[in-house]
N, C-alpha and C positions, 0 to 999 in steps of 0.2 A: 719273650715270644713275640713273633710279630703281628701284628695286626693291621687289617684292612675293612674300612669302613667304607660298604656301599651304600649310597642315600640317593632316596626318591625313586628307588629301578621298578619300573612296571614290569612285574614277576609271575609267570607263565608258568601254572607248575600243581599241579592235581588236580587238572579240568577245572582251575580258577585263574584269571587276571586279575592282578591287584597292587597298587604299589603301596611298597613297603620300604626299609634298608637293611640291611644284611650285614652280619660279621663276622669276621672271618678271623679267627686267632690260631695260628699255625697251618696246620695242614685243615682244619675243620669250621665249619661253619658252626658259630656258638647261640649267635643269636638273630632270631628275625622277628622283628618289628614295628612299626614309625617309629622318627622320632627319638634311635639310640644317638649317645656319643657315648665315646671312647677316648679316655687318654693316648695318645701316641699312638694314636691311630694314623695310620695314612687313608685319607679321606677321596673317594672317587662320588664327585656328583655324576649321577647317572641319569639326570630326570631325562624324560623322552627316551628312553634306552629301555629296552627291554632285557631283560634278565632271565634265562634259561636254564635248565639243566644242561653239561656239555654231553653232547651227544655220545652216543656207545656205539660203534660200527663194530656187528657181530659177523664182518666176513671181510676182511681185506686182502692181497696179495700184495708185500712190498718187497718181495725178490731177494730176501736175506738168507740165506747165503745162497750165492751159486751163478747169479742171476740179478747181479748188483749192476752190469750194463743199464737194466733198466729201469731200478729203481733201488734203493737201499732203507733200512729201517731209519735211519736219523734223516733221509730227506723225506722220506712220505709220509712220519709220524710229522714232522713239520709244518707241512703241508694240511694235515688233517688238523692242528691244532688252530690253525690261520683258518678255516673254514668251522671251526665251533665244534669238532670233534676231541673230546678229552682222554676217549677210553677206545681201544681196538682190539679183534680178536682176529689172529692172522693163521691164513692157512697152510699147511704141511706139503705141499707141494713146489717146493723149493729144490736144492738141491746142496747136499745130498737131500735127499728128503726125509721128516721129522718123523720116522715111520719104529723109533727105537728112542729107550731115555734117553739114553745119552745123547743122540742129538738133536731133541727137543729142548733140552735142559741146556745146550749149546745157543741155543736162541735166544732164552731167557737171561744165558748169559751177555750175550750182544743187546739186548736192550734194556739193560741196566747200566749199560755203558753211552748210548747214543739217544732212547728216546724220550723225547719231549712229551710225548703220552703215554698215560697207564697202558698195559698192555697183556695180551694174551695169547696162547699158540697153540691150537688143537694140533693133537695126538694123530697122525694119519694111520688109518686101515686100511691094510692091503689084502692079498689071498691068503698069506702065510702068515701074519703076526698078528692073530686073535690072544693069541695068551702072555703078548708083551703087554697091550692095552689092556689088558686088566690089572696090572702093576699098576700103573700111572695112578699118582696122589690128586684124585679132579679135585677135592677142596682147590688146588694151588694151580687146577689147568683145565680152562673153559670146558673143553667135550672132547669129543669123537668126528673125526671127518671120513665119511666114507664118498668116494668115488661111483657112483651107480652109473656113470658114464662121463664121456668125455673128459679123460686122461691117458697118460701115456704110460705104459712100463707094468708093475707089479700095483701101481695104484688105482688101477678100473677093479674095483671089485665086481667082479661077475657070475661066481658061482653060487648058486642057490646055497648048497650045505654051507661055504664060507658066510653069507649075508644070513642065512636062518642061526650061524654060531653066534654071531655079532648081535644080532637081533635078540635071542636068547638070553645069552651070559652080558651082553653090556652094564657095567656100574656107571654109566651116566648121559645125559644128554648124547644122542648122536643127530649131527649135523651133515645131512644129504645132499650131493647134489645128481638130479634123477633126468635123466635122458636115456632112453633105450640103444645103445651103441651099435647092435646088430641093423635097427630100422633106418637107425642115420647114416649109415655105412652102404646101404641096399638101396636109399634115395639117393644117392650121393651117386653113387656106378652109373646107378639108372640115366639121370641127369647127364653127366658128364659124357654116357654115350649118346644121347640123344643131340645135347648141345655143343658136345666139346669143353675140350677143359680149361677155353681162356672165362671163365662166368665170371658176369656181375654179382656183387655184392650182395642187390636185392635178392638173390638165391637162395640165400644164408638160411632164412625165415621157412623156404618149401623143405629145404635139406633137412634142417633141426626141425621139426614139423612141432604142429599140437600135437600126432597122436604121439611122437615119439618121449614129448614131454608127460603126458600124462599115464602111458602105459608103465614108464618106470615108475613117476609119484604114484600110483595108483596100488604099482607092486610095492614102493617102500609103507605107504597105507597099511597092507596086508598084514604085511611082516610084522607093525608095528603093533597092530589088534593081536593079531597072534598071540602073541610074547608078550604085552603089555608093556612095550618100550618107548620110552620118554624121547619121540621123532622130532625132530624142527627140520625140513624142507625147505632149502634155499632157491634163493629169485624165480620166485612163480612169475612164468613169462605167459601164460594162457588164461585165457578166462574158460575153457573146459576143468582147469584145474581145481577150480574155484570149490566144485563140487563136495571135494575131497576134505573141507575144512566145518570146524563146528563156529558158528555165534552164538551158540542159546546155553555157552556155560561159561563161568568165569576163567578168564586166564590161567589161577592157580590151580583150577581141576581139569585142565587143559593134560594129554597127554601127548596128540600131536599135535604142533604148530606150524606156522608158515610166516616166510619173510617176503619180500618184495624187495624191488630194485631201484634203484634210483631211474636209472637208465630205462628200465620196464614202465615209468609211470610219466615218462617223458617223450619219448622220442615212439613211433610208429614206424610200419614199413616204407613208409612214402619220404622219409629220411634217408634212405639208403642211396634216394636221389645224388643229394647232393653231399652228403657224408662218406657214402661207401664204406670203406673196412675200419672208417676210422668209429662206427659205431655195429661192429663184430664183436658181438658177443657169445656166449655159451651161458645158458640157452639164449636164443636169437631175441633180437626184438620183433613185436611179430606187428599185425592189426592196429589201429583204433581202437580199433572192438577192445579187442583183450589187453589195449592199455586202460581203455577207461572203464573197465569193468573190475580192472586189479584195484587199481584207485577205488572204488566203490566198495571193494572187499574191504579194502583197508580201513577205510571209516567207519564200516557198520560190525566190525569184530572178528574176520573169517581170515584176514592177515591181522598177523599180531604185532613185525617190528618191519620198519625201514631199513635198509643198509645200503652198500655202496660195492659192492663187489670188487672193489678197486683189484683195478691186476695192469701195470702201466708195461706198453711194451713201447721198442722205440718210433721214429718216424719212419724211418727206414725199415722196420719193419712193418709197419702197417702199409706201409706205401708198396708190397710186393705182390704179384696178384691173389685175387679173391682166394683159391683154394691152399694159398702157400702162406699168406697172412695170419697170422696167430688173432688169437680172440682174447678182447679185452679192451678194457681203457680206463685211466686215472679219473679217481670222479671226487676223494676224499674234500680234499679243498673247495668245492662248489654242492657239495650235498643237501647241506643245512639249506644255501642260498638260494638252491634248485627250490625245495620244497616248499620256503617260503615264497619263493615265486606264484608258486600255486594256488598259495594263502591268498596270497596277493589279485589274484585273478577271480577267486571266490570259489574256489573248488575244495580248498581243506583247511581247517580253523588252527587255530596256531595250539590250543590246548591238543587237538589229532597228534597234528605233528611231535607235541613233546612226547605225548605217550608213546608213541612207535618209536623215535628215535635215542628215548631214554628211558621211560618208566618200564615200559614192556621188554626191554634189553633185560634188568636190572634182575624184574622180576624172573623171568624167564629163567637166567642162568643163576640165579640165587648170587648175586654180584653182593660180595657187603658192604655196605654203605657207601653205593654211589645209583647214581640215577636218580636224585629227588636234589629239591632244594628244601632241605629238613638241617636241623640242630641237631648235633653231632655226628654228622654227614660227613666224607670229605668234600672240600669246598671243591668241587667241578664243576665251573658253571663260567654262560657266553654272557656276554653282554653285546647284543646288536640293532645296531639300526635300521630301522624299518620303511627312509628314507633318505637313505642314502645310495645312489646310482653307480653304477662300476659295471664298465666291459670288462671283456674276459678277454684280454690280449696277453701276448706271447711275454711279454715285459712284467706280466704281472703274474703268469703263471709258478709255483713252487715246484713240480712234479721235475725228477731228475729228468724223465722222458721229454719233458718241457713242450706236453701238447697237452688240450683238453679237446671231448666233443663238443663243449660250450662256448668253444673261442668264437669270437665275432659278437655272442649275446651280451646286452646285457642287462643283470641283473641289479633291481630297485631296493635293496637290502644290501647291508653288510655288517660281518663279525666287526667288531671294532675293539674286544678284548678278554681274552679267553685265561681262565685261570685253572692251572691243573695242582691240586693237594692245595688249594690254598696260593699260590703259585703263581704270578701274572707274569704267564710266560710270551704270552704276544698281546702285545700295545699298539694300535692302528698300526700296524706294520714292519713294526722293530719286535726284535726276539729277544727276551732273558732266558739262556741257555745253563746260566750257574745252579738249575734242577733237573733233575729228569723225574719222570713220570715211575710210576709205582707198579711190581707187582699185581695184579688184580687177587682176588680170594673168592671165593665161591663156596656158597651152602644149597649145592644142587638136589632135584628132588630127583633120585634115577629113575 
């Protein structure tokens, strides 16, 4: 069995800093702390390195199948591993889309063949196939994704009896994303006759409005009390939303939750300056306001996890105008480095960050044994430096689309070595590709 011995890693990881060394025998972490040796061990000095849990991104798009122009599963899990993310959970809005087993299970089969990180593939709900997802074995598949707007085809779910069935009979986590379609649709006319249809970018934020974000979170709210359904609400983009969330009870008796964006806790409307469509998103970036009031949710308990929404389209497509532009951008690879940027400026402590980025993943979706740095754990976990400087240039970006919103920045941190099952599949730079990533499993609470 192989072994790998981390020594001296200042270890970030259940609201403690502390250095320790860490062992790693096969897929698993055996033991931690000071002071081991190991026979035949392969020995990593880590002193100055800090030691993390690797990150769980509970929302990505990496365009498999259908939609591999713009990104594919073995380049963006790549990519995400290069940035400190070990584990993903990727959405059904592909194509065909994952909206039946069999071609959900068509996924699972392509990344067991290509991805460097563990992985996952919510179940998509549409108008018509409430009684396929209740088949689905969720021990073996993260949740439920329902469409509450802004999608195309048979996956806007919009009808009240359909979303009261799903709300109802769901067996597991469902994972929202809530935009009122009819009011962005009715802004959007309004606008366009008023302005014309060549608009700036900056529009994006009045079209996708606060209210239209919060009247749908608000309705999926409802439904969720209703029914007593185990809700998680993805990238709260408003601080009107903020309302809708509990701090004053633990995580584990939590029934709805809320995630946050990378993008949302970064970037403001006054970005669209000089960005444009290359930071279009759904839901928009909106305020100041309502970036640093999300951020504030997130510390004091009323957001529960980080993610990255990643959804990488090309240059050329974002370079089209504002209303023809699709929404999105590659964020995996820079997430981790975003956040601690933050750390860095003094706005969120590195123990915030693990928990949103790992613990509270882990917990949330009943992940087994990943998200901690615990003994008989599997070994997923970053090692980075907290002093080390890197732009975000074209040369150095992994995303097939080969853009990021961060180009030009840069960031005072870097991953420097990221282990998946045990696994050191990136080493400053270089890839060991002879594993791929696992499976994930799940003991959800429905």
């Amino acid at each position: 069995m192989k072994k790998t011995l981390i020594k001296n890693a200042t270890i970030v990881n259940e609201d403690e800093i502390f250095v320790s060394d860490v062992l790693i025998e096969g897929e698993y972490i055996s033991l931690i702390e000071p002071g081991i040796s190991a026979e035949n061990a392969t020995v990593i000095d880590a002193e100055g390195l800090y030691l993390l849990p690797g990150a769980i991104d509970d929302q990505v798009h990496f365009r498999e199948p259908g939609l591999t122009h713009k990104g594919e599963i073995y380049t963006e899990a790549r990519a995400a591993v290069a940035g400190g993310i070990t584990s993903y959970m990727e959405m059904p809005n592909t194509s065909p889309q994952a909206v039946t087993i069999s071609e959900l299970e068509k996924k699972y089969t392509r990344a067991a063949e290509c991805s460097l990180a563990n992985y996952s593939f919510y179940m998509g709900g549409t108008n018509t196939n409430l009684e396929e997802t209740l088949k689905v074995d969720y021990k073996k598949v993260c949740g439920l994704k329902l469409f509450m707007g802004s999608s195309t085809g048979d996956m806007l779910v919009d009808n009240t009896k359909t979303l009261e069935g799903f709300f109802s009979e769901a067996n597991t986590l469902i994972a929202t994303h809530c935009e009122y379609d009819p009011l962005v649709k009715e802004t959007q006319k309004r606008i366009v006759e008023e302005y014309g249809g060549d608009l700036p970018a900056y529009f994006h934020p009045i079209i996708r409005s606060e209210e239209a974000c919060y009247r749908s979170s608000s309705m999926a709210v409802e439904l969720a009390k209703k029914f007593n359904t185990r809700l998680h609400i993805l990238h709260i983009s408003t601080a009107k939303e903020l309302s809708l969330f509990r701090n004053d009870i633990p995580l584990k008796e939590k029934r709805i939750t809320a995630e946050a964006c990378v993008h949302h806790l970064w970037f403001s409307d006054e970005d669209y300056k000089t960005k444009g469509n290359y930071i279009k998103w759904n839901p928009a970036v909106k305020t100041a306001y309502d970036r640093d009031h999300i951020l504030k949710a997130v510390i004091d308990g009323r957001i529960d996890v980080i993610a990255t929404d990643h959804a990488p389209h090309t240059i050329e497509e974002k370079e089209l105008p504002y209303l023809k532009a699709p929404s999105g951008g590659p964020l995996v690879q820079h997430a981790l480095q975003a956040m601690i940027e933050l750390h860095k400026q003094g706005k969120i402590s590195l123990e915030t960050i693990v928990r949103k980025m790992s613990h509270n993943v882990a917990d949330m979706f009943g992940i087994d044994k990943r998200g901690y740095i615990r003994e008989g754990y599997f070994a997923d976990m970053v090692l980075v430096n907290l002093n080390k400087a890197q732009e975000v240039t074209k040369s150095n970006i992994l995303y097939k689309c080969g853009w990021s919103p961060f180009e030009g920045y840069t960031f005072h941190s870097g991953v420097e070595k990221t282990f998946v099952n045990g696994h050191l599949v990136y080493n400053n730079g270089q890839f060991d590709e002879t594993k791929y990533g696992q499976r994930m499993t799940f003991n959800q609470r429905s």
